[in-house]
HTML snippet that shows the backbone in 3Dmol.js (N, CA, C, O; Angstrom):
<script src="https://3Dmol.org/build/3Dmol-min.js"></script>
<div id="view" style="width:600px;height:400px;position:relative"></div>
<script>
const pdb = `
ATOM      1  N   UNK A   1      12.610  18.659   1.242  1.00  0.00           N
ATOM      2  CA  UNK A   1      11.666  17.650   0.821  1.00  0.00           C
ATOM      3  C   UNK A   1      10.392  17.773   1.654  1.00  0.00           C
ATOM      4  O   UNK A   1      10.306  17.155   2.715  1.00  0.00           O
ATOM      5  N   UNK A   2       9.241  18.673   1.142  1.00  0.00           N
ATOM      6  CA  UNK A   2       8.046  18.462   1.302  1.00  0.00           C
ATOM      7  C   UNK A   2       6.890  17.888   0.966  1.00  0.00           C
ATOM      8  O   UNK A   2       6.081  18.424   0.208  1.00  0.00           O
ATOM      9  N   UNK A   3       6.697  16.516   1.620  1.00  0.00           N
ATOM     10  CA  UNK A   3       5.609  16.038   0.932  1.00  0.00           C
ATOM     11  C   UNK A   3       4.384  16.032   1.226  1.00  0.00           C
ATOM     12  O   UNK A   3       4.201  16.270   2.420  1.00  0.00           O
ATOM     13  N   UNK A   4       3.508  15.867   0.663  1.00  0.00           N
ATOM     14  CA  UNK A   4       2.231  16.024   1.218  1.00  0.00           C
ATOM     15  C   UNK A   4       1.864  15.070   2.438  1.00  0.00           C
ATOM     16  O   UNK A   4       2.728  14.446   3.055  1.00  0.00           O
ATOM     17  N   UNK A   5       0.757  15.024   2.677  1.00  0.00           N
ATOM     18  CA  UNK A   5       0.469  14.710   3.961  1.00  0.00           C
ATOM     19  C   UNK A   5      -0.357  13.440   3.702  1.00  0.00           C
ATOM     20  O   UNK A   5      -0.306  12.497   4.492  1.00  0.00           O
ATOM     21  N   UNK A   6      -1.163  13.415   2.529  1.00  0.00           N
ATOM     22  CA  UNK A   6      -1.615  12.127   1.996  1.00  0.00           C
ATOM     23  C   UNK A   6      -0.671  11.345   1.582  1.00  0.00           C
ATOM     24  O   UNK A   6      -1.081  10.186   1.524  1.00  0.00           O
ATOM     25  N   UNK A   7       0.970  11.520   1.106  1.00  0.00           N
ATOM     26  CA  UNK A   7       1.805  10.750   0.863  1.00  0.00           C
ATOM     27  C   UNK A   7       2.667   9.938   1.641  1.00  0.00           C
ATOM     28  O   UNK A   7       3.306   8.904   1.446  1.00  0.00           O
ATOM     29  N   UNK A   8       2.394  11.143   3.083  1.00  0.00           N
ATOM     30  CA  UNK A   8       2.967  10.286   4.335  1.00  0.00           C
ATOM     31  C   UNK A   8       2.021   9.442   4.566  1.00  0.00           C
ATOM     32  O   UNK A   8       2.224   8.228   4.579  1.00  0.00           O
ATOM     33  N   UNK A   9       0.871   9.983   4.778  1.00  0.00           N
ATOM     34  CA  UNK A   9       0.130   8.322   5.212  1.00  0.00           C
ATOM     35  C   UNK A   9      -0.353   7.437   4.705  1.00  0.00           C
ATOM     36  O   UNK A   9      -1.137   6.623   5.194  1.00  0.00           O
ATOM     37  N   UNK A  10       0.278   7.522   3.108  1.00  0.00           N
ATOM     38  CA  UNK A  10       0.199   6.491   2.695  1.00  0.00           C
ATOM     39  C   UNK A  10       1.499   5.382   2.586  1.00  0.00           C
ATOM     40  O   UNK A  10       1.473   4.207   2.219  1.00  0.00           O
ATOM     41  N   UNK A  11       2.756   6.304   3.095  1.00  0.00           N
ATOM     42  CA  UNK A  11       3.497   5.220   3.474  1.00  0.00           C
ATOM     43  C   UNK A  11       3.768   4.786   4.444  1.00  0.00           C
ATOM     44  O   UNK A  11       4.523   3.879   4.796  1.00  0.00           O
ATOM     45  N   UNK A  12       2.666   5.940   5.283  1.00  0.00           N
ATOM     46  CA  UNK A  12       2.605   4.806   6.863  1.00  0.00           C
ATOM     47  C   UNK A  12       1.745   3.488   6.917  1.00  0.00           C
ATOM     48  O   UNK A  12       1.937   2.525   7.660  1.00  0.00           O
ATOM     49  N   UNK A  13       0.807   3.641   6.023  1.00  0.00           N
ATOM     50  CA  UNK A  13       0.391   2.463   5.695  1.00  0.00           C
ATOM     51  C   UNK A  13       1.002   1.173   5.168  1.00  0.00           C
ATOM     52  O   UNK A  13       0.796   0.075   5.683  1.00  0.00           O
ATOM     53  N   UNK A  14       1.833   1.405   4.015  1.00  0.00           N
ATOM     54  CA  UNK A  14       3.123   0.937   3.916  1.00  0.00           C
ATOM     55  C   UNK A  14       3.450  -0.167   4.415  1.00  0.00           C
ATOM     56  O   UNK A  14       3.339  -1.366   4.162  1.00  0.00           O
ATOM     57  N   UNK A  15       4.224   1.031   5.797  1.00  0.00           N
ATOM     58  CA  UNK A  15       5.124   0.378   6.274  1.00  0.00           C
ATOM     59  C   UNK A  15       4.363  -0.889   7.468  1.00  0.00           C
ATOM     60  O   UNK A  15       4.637  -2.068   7.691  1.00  0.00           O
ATOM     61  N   UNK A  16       3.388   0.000   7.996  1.00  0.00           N
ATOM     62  CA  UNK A  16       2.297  -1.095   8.205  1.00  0.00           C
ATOM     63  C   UNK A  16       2.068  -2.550   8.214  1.00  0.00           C
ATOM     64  O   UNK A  16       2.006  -3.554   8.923  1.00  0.00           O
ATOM     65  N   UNK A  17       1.931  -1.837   6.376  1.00  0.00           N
ATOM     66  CA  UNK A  17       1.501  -3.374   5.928  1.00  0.00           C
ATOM     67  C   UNK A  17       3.315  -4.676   6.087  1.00  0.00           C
ATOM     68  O   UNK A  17       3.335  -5.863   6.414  1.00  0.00           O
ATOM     69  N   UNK A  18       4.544  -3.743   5.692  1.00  0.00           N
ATOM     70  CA  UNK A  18       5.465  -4.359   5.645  1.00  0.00           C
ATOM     71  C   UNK A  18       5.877  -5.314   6.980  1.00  0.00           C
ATOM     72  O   UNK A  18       6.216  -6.495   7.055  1.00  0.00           O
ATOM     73  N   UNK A  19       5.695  -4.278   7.980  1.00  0.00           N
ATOM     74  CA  UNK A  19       5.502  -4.947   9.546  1.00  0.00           C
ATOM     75  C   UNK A  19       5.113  -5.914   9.233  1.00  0.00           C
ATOM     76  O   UNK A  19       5.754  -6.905   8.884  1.00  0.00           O
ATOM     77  N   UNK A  20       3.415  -5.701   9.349  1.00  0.00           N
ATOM     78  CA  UNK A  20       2.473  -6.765   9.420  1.00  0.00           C
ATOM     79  C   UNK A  20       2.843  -8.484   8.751  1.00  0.00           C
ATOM     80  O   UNK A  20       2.429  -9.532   9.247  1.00  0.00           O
ATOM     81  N   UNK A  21       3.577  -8.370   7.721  1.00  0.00           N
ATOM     82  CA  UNK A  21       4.024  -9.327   6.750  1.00  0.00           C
ATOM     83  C   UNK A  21       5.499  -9.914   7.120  1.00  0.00           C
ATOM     84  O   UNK A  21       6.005 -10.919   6.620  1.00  0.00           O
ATOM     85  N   UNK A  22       6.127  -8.986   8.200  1.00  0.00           N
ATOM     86  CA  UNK A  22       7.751  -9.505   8.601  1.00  0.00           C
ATOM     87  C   UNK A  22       7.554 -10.719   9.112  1.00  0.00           C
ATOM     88  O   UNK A  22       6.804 -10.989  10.050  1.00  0.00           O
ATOM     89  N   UNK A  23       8.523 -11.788   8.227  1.00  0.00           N
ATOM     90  CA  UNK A  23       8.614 -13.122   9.606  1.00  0.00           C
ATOM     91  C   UNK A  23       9.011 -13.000  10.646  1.00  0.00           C
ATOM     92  O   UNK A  23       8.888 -14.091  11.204  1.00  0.00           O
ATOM     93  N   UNK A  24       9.563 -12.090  11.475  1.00  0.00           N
ATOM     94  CA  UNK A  24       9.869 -11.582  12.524  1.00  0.00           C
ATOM     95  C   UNK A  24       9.053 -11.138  13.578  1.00  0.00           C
ATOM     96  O   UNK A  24       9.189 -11.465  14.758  1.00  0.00           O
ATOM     97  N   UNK A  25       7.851 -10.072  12.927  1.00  0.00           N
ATOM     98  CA  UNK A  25       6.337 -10.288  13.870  1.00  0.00           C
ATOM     99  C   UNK A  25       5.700 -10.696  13.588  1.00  0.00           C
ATOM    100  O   UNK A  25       4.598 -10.316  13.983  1.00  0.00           O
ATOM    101  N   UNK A  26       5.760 -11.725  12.745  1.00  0.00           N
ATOM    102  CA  UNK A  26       4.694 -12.764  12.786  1.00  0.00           C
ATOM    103  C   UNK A  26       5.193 -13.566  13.707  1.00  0.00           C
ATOM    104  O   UNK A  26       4.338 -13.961  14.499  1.00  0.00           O
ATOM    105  N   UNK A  27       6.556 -14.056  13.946  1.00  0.00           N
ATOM    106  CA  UNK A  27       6.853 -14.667  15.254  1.00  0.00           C
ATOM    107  C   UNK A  27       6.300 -14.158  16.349  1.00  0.00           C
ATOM    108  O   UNK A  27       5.459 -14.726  17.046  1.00  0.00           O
ATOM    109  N   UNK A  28       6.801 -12.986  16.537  1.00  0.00           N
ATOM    110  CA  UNK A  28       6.037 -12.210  18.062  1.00  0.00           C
ATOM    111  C   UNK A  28       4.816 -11.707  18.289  1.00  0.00           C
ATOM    112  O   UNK A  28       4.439 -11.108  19.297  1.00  0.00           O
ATOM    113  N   UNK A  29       4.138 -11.998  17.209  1.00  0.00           N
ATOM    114  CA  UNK A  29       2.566 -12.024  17.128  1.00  0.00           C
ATOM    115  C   UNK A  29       1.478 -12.839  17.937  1.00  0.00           C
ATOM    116  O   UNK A  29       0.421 -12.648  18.538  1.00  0.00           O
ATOM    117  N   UNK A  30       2.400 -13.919  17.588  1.00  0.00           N
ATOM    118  CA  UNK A  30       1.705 -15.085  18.113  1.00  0.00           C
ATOM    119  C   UNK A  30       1.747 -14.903  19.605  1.00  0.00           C
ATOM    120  O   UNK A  30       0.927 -15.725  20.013  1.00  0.00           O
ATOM    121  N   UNK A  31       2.189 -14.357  20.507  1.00  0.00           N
ATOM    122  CA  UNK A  31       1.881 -14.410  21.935  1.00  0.00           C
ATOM    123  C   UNK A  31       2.017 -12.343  22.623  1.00  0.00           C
ATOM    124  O   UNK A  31       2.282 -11.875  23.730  1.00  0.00           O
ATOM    125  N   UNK A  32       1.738 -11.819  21.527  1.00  0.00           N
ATOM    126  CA  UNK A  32       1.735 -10.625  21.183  1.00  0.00           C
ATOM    127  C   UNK A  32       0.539 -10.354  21.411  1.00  0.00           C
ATOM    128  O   UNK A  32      -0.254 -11.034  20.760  1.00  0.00           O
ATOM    129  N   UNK A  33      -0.178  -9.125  22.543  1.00  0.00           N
ATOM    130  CA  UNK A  33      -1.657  -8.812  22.267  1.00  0.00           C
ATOM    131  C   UNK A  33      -1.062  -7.573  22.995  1.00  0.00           C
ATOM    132  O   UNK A  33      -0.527  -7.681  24.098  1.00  0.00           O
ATOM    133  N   UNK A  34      -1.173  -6.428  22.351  1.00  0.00           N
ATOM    134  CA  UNK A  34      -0.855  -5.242  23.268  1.00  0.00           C
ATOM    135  C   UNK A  34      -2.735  -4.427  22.609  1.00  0.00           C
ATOM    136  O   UNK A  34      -3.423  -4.589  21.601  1.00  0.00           O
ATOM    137  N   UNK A  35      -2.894  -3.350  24.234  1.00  0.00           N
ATOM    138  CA  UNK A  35      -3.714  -2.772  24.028  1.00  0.00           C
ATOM    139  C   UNK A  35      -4.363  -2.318  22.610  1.00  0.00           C
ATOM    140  O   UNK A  35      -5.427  -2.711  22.131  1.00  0.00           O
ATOM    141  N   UNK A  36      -3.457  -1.401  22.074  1.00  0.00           N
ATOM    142  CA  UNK A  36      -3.628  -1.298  20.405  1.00  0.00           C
ATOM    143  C   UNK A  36      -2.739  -2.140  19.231  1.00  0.00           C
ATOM    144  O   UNK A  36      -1.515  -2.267  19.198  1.00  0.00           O
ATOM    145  N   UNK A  37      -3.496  -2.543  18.512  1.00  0.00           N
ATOM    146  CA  UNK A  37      -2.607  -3.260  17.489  1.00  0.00           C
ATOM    147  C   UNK A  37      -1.976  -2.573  15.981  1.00  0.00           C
ATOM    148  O   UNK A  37      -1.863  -1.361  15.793  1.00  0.00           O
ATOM    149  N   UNK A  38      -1.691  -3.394  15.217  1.00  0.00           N
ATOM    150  CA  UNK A  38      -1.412  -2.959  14.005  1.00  0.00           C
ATOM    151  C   UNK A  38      -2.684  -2.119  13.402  1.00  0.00           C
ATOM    152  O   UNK A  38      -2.666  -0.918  13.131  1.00  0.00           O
ATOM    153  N   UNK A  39      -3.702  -2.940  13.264  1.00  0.00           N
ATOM    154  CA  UNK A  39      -5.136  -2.534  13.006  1.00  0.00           C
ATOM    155  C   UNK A  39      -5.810  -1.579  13.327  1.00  0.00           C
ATOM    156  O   UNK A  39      -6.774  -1.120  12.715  1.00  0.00           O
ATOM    157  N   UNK A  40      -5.292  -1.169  14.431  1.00  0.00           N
ATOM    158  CA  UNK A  40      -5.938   0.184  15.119  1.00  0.00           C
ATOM    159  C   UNK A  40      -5.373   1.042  14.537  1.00  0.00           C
ATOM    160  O   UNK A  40      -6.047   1.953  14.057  1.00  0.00           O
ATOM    161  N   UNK A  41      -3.497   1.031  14.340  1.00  0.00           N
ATOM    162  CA  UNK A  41      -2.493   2.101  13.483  1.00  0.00           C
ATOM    163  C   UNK A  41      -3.107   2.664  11.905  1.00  0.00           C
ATOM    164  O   UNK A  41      -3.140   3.766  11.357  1.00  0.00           O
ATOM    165  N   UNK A  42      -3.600   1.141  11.490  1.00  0.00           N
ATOM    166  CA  UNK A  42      -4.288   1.572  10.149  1.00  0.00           C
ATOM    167  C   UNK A  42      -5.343   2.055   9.949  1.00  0.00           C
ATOM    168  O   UNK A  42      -5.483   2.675   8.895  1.00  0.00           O
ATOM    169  N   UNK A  43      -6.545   1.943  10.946  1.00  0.00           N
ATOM    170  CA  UNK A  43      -7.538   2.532  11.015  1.00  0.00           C
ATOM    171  C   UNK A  43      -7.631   4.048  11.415  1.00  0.00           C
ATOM    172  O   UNK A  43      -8.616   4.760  11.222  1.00  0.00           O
ATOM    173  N   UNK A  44      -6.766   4.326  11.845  1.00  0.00           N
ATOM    174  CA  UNK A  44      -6.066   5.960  12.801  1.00  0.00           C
ATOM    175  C   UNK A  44      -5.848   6.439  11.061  1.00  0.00           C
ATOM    176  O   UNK A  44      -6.711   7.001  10.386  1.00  0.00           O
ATOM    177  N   UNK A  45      -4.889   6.164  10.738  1.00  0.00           N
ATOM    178  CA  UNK A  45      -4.367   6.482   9.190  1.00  0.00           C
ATOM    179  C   UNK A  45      -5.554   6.154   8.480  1.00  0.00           C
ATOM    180  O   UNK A  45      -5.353   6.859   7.492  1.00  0.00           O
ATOM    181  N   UNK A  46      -6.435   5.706   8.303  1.00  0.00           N
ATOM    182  CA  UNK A  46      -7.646   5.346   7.230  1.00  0.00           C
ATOM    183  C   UNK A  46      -8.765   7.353   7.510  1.00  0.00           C
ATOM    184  O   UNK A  46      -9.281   8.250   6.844  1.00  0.00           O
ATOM    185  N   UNK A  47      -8.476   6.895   9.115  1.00  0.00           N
ATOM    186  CA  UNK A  47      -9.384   8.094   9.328  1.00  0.00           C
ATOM    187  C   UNK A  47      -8.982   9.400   9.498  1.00  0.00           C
ATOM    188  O   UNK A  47      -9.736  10.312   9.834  1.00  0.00           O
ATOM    189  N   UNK A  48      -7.491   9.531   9.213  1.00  0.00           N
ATOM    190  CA  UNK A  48      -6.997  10.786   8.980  1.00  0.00           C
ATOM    191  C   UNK A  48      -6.886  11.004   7.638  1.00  0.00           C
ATOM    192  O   UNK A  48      -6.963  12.127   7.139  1.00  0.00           O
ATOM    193  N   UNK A  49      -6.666   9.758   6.877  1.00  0.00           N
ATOM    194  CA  UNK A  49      -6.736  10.422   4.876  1.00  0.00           C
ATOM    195  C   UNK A  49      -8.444  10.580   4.842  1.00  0.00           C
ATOM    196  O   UNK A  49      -8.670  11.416   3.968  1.00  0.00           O
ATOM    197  N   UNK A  50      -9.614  10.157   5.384  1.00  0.00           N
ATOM    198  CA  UNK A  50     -10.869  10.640   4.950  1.00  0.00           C
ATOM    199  C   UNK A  50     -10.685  12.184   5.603  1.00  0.00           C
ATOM    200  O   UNK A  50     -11.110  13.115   4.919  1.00  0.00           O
ATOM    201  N   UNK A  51     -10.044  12.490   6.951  1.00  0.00           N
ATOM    202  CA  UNK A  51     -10.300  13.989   7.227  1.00  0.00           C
ATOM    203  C   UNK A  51      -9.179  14.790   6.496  1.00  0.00           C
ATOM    204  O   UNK A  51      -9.400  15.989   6.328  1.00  0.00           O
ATOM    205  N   UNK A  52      -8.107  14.317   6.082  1.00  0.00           N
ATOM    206  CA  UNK A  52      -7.625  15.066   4.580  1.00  0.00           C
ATOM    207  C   UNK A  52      -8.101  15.103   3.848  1.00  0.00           C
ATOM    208  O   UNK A  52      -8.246  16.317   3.705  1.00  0.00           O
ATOM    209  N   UNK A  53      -8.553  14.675   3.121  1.00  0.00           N
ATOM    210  CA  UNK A  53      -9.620  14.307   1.782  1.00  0.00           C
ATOM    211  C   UNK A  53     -10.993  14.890   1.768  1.00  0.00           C
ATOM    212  O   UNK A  53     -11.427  15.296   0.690  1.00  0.00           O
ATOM    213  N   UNK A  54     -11.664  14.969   2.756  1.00  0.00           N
ATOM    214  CA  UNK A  54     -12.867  15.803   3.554  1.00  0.00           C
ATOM    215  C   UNK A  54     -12.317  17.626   3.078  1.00  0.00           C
ATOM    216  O   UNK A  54     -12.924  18.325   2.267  1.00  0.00           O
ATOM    217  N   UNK A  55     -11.239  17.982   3.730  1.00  0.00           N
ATOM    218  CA  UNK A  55     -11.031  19.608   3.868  1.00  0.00           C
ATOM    219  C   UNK A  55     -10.300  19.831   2.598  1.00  0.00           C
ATOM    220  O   UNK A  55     -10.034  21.010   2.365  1.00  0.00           O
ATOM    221  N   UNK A  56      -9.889  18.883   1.662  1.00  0.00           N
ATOM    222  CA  UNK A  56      -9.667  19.391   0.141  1.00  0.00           C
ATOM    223  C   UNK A  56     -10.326  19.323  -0.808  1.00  0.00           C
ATOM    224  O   UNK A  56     -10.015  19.845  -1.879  1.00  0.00           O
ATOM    225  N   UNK A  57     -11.522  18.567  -0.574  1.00  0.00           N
ATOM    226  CA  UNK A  57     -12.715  18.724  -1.368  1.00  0.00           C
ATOM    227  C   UNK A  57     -13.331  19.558  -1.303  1.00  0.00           C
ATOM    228  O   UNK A  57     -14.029  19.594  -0.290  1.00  0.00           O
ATOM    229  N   UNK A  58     -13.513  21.089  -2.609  1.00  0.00           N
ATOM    230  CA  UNK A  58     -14.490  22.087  -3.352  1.00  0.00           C
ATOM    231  C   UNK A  58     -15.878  22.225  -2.548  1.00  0.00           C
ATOM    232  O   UNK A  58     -16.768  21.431  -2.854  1.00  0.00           O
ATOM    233  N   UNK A  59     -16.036  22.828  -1.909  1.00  0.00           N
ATOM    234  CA  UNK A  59     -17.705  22.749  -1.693  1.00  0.00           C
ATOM    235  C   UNK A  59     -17.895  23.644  -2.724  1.00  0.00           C
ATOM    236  O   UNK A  59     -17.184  24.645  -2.815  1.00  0.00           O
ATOM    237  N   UNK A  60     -18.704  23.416  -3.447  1.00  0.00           N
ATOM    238  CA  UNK A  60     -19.382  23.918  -4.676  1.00  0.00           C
ATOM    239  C   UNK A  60     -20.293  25.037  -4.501  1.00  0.00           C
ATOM    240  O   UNK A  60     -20.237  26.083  -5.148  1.00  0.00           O
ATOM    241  N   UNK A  61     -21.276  24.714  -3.441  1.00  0.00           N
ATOM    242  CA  UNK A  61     -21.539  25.607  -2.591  1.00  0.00           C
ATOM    243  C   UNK A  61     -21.626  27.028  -2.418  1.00  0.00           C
ATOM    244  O   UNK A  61     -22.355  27.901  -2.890  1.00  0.00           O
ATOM    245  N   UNK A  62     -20.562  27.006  -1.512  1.00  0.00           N
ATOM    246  CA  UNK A  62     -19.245  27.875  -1.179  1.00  0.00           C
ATOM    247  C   UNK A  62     -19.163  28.524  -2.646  1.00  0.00           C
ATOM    248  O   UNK A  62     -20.143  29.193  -2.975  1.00  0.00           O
ATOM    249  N   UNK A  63     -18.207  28.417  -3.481  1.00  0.00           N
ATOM    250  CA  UNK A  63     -18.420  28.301  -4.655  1.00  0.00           C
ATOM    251  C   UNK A  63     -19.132  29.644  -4.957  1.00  0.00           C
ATOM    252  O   UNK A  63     -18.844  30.829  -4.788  1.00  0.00           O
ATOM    253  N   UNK A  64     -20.593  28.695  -5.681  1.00  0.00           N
ATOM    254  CA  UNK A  64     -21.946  29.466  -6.211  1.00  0.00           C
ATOM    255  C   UNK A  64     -22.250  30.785  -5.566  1.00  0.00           C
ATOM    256  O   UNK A  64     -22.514  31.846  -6.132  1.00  0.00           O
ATOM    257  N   UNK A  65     -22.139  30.448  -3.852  1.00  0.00           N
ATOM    258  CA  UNK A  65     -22.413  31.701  -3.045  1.00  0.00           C
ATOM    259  C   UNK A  65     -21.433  32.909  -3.081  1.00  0.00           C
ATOM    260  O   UNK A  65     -21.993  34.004  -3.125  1.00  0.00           O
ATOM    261  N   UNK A  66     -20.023  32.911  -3.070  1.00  0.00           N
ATOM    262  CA  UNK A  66     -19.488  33.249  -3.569  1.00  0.00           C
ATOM    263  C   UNK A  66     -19.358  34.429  -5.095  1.00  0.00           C
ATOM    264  O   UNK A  66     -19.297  35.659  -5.091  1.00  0.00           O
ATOM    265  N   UNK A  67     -19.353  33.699  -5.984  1.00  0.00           N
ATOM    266  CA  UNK A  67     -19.572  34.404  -7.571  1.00  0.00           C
ATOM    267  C   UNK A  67     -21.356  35.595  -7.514  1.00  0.00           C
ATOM    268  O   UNK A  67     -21.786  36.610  -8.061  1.00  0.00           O
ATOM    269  N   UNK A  68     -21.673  34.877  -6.788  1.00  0.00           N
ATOM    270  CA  UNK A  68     -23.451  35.691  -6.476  1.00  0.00           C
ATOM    271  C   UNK A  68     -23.472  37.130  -6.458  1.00  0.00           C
ATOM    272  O   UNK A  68     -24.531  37.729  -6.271  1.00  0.00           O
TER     273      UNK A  68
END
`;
const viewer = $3Dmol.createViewer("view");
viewer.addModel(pdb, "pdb");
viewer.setStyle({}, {cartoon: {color: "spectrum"}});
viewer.zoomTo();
viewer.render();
</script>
């Protein structure tokens, strides 16, 4: 089972969000402040699917220069 790499982080997001929503840390939230938070996890993952998404996008470019 190989999945892509945009599919993992999108269920690291996920799971994330599932955390984020447990009545369980929402209990331990409340007196909960560690250096990095949930928010930072998702923003890490926000900015690794733009640098996936970045190196699978066509430069067209490339491309044109190419066929020349």
């Amino acid at each position: 089972m190989n999945q892509s790499l945009n599919s993992l982080i999108q269920q690291a997001q996920q799971t994330i969000l599932q955390i984020r929503n447990h009545p369980d840390y929402k209990q331990i939230a409340v007196n909960y402040s560690p250096d990095l938070t949930l928010g930072d996890a998702t923003a890490a993952l926000t900015y690794l699917e733009w640098e996936v998404e970045e190196r699978t996008t066509i430069d067209v470019a490339k491309l044109e220069a190419f066929s020349s």
